[in-house]
C-alpha positions in Angstrom: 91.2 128.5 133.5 93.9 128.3 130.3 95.2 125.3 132.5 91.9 123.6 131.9 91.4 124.7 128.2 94.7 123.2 127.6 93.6 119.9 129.4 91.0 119.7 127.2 92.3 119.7 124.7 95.5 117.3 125.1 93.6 114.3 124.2 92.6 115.5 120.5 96.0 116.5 120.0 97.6 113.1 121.1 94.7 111.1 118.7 95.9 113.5 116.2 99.4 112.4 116.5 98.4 108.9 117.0 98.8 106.6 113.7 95.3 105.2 112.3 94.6 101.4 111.5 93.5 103.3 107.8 97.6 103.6 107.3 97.7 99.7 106.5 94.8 100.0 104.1 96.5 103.2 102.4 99.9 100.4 102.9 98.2 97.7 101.1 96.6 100.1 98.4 100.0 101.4 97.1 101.8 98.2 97.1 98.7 96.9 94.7 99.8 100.1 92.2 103.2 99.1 93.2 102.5 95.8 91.9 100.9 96.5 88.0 104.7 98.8 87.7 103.1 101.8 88.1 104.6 104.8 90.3 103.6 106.0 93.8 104.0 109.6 94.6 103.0 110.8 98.1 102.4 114.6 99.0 101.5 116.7 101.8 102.4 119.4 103.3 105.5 120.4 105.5 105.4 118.0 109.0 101.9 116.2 107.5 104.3 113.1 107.8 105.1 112.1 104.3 108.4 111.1 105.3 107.8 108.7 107.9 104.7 107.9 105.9 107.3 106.3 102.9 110.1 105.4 105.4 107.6 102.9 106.8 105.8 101.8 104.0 109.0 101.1 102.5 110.8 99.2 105.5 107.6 96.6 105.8 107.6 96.3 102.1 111.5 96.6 100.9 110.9 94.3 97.7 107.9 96.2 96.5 109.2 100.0 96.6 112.1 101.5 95.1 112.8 105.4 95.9 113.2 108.2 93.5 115.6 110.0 95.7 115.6 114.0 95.6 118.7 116.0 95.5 118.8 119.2 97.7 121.2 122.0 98.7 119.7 122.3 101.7 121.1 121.9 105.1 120.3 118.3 106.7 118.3 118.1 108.9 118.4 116.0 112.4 117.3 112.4 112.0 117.6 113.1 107.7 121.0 110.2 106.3 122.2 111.0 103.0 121.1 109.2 100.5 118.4 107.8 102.5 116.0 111.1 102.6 117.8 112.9 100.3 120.7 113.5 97.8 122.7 116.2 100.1 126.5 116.0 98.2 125.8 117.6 95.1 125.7 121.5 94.4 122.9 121.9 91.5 123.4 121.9 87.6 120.9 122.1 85.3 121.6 119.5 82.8 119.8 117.7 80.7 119.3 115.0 83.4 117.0 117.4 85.8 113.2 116.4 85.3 112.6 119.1 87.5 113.5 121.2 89.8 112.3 124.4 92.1 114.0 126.4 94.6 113.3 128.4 98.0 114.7 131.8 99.4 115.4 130.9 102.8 116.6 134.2 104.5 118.6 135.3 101.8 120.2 131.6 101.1 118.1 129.9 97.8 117.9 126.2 98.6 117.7 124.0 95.2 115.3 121.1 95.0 115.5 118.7 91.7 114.7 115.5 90.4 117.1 113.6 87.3 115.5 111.6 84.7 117.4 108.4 85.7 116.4 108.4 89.7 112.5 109.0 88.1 113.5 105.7 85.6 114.7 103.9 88.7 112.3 103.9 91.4 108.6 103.9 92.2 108.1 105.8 95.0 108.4 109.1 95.9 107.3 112.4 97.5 106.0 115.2 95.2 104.3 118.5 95.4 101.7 119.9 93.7 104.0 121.6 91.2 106.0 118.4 90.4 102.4 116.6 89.8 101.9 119.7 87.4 104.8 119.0 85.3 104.4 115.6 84.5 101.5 116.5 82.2 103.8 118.8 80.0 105.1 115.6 78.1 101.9 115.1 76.5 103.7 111.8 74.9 104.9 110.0 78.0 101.8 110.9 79.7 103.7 110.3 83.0 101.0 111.1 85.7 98.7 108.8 83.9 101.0 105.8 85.1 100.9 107.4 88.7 98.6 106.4 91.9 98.8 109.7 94.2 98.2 109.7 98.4 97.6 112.7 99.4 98.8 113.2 103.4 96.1 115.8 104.5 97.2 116.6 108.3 95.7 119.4 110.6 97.4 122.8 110.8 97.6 122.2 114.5 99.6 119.1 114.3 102.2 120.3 111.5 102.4 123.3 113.1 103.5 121.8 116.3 106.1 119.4 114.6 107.3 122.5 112.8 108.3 124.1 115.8 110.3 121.5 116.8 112.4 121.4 114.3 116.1 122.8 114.7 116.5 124.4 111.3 116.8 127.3 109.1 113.4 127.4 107.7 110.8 129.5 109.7 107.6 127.9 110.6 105.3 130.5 109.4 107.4 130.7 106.1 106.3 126.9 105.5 102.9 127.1 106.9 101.9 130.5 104.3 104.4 128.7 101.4 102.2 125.6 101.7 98.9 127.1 102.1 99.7 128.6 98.6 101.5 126.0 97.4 98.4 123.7 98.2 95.6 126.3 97.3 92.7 124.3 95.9 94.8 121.6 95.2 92.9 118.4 93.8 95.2 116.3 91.8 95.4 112.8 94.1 93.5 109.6 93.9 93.7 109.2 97.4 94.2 110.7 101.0 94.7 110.0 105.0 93.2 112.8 106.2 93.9 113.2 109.7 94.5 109.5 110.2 91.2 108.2 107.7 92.4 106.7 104.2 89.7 107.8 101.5 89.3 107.5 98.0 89.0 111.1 96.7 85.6 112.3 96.9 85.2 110.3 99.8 84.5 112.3 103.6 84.5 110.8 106.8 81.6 110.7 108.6 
């Protein structure tokens, strides 16, 4: 009988997994904000994709998007290349450079994230949170979020759970599925989404 349940549900899990045709609109969307010099900023929660998400975007389009590159003190993970993800070789200082930065007690050892002025100056492309998104409103002058176009990766619980668990690394998968239910808590601040697969303007729900 929980043989059958599972058969049952196999085939929503492997659509769920599957890649939409609605990622080429979202594709063709971005490069157009891409085009008029504005920036991109992709979020989602942890395993919605966002990496792969960019990685792709970026490989069929390499002379539209530049990345704004992260630094971290985290460990790499497998399949992550330095320089290519993220910035892993440098231990973090907070200088005048840092646009921002946050950091993450990971049983017991605090993992830095941060972002320097001259990688935001550099690129167009990135992925943010919900707190980076938040920041670039205190500079009331540069008004940086208003030169922005945001997707918003909104995946199933099921799915990022599942890739969660196959990760080999430090972080616990219920730590990142609570940290990003509150991290994400009514969060609204995107012009766009793909949610499960379906790219939408926001406001916009699939029938």
């Amino acid at each position: 009988m929980l043989l059958a349940s599972v058969r049952n549900e196999i085939p929503k899990f492997i659509d769920d997994l599957r890649k939409s045709n609605d990622e080429i609109i979202a594709f063709v969307v971005l490069k157009m904000i891409a085009s008029i010099n504005a920036k991109v900023i992709v979020v989602g929660k942890g395993a919605s994709g966002k990496d792969t998400f960019v990685a792709k975007l970026m490989k069929q389009n390499p002379e539209s998007f530049r990345k704004m590159l992260w630094n971290t003190t985290r460990p790499i993970r497998t399949g992550e290349i330095q320089g290519v993800d993220y910035d892993f070789s440098k231990p973090f200082e907070n200088s005048s450079d840092v646009m921002y930065s946050s950091k993450f007690d990971v049983n017991g050892e605090v993992w830095h994230y941060w972002l320097t002025k001259s990688n935001w100056d550099s690129g167009n492309i990135m992925i943010g949170t919900p707190a980076f998104l938040d920041s670039l409103y205190d500079d009331l002058q540069t008004n940086n979020r208003a030169n922005c176009g945001v997707l918003y990766i909104d995946e199933s619980e099921w799915v990022r759970r599942s890739r969660l668990m196959l990760r080999a690394d430090a972080d616990l998968v219920e730590r990142r599925l609570d940290g990003d239910h509150a991290d994400f808590y009514e969060f609204a601040d995107y012009d766009y989404t793909l949610k499960n697969g379906r790219f939408l303007l926001k406001g916009e729900y699939p029938f």
